[in-house]
DSSP file (Angstrom, degrees, kcal/mol; ACC not computed):
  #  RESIDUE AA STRUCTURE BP1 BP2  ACC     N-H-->O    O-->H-N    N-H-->O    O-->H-N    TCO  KAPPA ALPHA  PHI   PSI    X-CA   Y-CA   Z-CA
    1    1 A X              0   0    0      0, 0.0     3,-0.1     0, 0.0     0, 0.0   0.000 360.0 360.0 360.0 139.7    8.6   -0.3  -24.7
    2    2 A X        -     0   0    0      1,-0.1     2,-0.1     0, 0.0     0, 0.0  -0.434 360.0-104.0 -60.6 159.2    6.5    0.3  -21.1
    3    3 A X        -     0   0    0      1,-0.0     2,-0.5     2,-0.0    -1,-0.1  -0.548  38.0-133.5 -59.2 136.2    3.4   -1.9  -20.7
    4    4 A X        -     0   0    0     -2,-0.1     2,-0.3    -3,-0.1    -1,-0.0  -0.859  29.9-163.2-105.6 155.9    0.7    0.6  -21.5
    5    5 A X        -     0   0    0     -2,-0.5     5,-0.2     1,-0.0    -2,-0.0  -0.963  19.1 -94.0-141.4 142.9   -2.5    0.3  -18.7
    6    6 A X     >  -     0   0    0     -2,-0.3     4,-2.0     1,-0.1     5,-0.1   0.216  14.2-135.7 -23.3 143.6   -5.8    1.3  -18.4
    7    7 A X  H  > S+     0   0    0      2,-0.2     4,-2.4     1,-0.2    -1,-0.1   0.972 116.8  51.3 -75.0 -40.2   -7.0    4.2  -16.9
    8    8 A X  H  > S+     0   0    0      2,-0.2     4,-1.9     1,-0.2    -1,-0.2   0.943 117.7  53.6 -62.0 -45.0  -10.2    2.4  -14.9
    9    9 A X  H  4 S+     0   0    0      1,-0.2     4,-0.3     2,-0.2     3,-0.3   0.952 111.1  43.0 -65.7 -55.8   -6.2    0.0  -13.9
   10   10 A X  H >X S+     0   0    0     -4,-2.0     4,-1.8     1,-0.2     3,-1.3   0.894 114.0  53.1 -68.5 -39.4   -4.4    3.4  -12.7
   11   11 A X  H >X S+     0   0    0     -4,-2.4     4,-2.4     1,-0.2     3,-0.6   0.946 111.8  40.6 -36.3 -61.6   -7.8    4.4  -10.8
   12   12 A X  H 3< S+     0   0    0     -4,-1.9    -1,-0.2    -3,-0.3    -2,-0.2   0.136 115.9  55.4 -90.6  18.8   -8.1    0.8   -8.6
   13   13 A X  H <4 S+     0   0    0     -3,-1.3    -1,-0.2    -4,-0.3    -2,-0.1   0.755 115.9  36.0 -65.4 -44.0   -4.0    1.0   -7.9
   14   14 A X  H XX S+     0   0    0     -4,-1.8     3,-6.4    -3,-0.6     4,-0.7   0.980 111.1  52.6 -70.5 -65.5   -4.3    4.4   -6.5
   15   15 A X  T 3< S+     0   0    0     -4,-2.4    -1,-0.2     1,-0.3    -3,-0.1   0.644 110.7  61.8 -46.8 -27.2   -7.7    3.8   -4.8
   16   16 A X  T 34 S+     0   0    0      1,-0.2    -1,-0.3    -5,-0.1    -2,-0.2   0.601  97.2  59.1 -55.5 -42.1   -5.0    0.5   -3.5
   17   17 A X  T <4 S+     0   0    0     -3,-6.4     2,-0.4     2,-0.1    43,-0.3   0.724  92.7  76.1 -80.0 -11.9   -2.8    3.0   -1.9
   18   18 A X  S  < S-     0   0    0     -4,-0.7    41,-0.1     1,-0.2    40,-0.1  -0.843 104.7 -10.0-107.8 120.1   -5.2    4.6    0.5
   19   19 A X  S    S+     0   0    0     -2,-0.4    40,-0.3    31,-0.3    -1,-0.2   0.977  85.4 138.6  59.5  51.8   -6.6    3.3    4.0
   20   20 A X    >   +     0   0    0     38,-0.5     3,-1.4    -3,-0.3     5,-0.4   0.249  15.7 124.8-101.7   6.4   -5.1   -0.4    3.5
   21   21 A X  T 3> S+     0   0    0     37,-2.3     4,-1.6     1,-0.3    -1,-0.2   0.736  73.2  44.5 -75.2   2.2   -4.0   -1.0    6.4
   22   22 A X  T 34 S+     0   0    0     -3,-0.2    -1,-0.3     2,-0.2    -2,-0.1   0.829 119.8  50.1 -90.1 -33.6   -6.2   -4.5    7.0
   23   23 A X  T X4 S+     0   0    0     -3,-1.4     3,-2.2     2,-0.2     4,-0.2   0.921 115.5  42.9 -71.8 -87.6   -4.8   -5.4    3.0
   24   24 A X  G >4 S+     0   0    0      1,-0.3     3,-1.2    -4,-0.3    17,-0.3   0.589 119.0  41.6 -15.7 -60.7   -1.1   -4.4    4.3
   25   25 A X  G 3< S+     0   0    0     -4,-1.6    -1,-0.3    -5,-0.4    -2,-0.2   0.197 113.5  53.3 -81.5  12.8   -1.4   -6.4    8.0
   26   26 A X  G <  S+     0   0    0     -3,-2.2     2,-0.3    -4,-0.1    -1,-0.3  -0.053 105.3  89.8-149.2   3.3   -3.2   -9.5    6.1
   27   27 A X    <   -     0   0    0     -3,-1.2    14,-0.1    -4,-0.2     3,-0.1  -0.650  53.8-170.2-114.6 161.0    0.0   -9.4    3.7
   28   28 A X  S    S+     0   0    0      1,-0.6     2,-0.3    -2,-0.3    14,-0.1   0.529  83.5  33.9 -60.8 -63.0    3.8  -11.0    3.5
   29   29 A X        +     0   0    0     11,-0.1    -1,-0.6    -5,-0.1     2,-0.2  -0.886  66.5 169.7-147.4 149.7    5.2   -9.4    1.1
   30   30 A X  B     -A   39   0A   0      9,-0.6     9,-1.4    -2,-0.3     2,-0.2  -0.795  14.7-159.4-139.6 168.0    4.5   -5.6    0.3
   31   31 A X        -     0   0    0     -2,-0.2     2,-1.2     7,-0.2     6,-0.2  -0.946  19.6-124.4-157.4 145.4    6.5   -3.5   -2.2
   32   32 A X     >  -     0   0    0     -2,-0.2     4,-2.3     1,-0.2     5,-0.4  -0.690  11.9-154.4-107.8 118.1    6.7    0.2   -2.2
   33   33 A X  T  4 S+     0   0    0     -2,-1.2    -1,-0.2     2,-0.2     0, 0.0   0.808  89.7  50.6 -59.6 -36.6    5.8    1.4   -5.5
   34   34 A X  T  4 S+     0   0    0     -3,-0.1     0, 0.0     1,-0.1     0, 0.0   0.488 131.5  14.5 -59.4-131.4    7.8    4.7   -5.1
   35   35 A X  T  4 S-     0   0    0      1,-0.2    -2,-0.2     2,-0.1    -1,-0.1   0.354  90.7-123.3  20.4 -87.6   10.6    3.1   -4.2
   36   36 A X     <  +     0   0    0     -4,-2.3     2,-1.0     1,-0.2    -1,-0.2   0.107  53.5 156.2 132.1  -6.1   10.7   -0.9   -4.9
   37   37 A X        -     0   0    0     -5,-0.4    -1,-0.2    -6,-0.2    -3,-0.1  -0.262  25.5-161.2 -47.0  86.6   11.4   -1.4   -1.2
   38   38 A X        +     0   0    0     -2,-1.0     2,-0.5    -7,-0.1    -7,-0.2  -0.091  23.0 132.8-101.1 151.7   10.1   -5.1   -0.4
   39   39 A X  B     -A   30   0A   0     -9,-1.4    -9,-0.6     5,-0.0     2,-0.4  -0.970  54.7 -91.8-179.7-176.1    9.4   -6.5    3.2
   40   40 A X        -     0   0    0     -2,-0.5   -12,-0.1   -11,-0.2   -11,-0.1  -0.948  22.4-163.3 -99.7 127.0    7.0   -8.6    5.8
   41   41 A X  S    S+     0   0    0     -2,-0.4    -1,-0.1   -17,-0.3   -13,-0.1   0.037  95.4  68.0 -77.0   0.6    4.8   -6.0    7.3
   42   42 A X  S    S+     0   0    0    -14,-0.1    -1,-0.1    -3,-0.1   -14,-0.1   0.603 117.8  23.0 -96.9 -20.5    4.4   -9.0    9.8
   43   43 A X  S    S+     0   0    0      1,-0.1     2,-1.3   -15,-0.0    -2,-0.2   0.188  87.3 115.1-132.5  16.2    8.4   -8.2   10.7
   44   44 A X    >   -     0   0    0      1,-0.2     3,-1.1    -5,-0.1    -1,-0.1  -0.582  49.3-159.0-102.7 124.9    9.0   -5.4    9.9
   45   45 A X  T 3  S+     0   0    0     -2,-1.3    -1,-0.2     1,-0.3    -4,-0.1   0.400  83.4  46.5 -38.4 -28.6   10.1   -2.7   12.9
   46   46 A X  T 3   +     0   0    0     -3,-0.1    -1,-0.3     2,-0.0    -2,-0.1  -0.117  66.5 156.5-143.9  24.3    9.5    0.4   11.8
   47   47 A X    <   -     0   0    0     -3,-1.1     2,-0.2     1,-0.1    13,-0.0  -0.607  25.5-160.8 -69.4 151.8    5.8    0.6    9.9
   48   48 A X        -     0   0    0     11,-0.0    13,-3.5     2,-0.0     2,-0.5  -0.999   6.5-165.9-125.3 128.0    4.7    4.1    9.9
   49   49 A X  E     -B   60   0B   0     11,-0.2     3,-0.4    -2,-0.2    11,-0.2  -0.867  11.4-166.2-120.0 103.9    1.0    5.1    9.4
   50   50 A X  E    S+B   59   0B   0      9,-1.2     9,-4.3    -2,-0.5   -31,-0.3  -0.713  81.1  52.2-103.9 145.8   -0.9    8.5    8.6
   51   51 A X    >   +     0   0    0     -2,-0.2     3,-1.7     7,-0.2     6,-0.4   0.381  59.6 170.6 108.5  18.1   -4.5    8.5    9.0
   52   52 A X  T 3  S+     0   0    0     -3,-0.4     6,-0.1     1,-0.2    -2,-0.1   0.402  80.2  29.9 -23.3 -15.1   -4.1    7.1   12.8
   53   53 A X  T 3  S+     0   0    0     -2,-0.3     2,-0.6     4,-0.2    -1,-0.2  -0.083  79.7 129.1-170.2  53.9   -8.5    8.0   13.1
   54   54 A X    X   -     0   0    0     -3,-1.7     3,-0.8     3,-0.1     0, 0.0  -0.924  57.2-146.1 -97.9 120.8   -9.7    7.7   10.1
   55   55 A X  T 3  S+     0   0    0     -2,-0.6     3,-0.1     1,-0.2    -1,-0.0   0.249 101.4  60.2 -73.6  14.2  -12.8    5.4   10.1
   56   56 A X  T 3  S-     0   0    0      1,-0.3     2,-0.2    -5,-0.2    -1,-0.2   0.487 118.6-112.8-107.4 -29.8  -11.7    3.9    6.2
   57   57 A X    <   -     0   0    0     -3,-0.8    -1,-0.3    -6,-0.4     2,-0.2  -0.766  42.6 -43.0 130.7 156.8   -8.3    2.8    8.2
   58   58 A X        -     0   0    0     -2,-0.2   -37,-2.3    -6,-0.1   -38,-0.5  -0.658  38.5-136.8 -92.0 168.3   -4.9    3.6    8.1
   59   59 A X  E     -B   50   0B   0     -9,-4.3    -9,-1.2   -40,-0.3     2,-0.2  -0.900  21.0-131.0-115.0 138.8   -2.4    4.4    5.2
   60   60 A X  E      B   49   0B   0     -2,-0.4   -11,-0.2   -43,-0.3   -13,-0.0  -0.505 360.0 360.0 -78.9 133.9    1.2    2.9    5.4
   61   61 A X              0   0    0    -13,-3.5   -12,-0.1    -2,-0.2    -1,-0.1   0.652 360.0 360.0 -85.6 360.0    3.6    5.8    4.7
């Protein structure tokens, strides 16, 4: 059986997903929730980022 979760927990996951980029660069390890892809955003080559002048920050694609 899935773990069932709160709605106020699926609000502050999403809210999670958006404009991180200081959470993301301040991190180690990331994992990409679509996906499952794990990695150092401190080595990894290839981050890509929409919301390049947004005053909340960018979001890791």
């Amino acid at each position: 059986m899935s773990p069932s979760y709160s709605t106020e927990f699926i609000d502050q996951a999403h809210k999670a997903t958006i404009f991180h980029e200081q959470e993301i660069l301040a991190s180690h390890h990331c994992t990409c929730f679509y996906c499952g892809y794990q990695f150092d955003p401190q080595t990894e080559p290839d981050l890509q980022w929409w919301d390049e002048t947004n005053p909340k920050g960018r979001t890791l694609v």
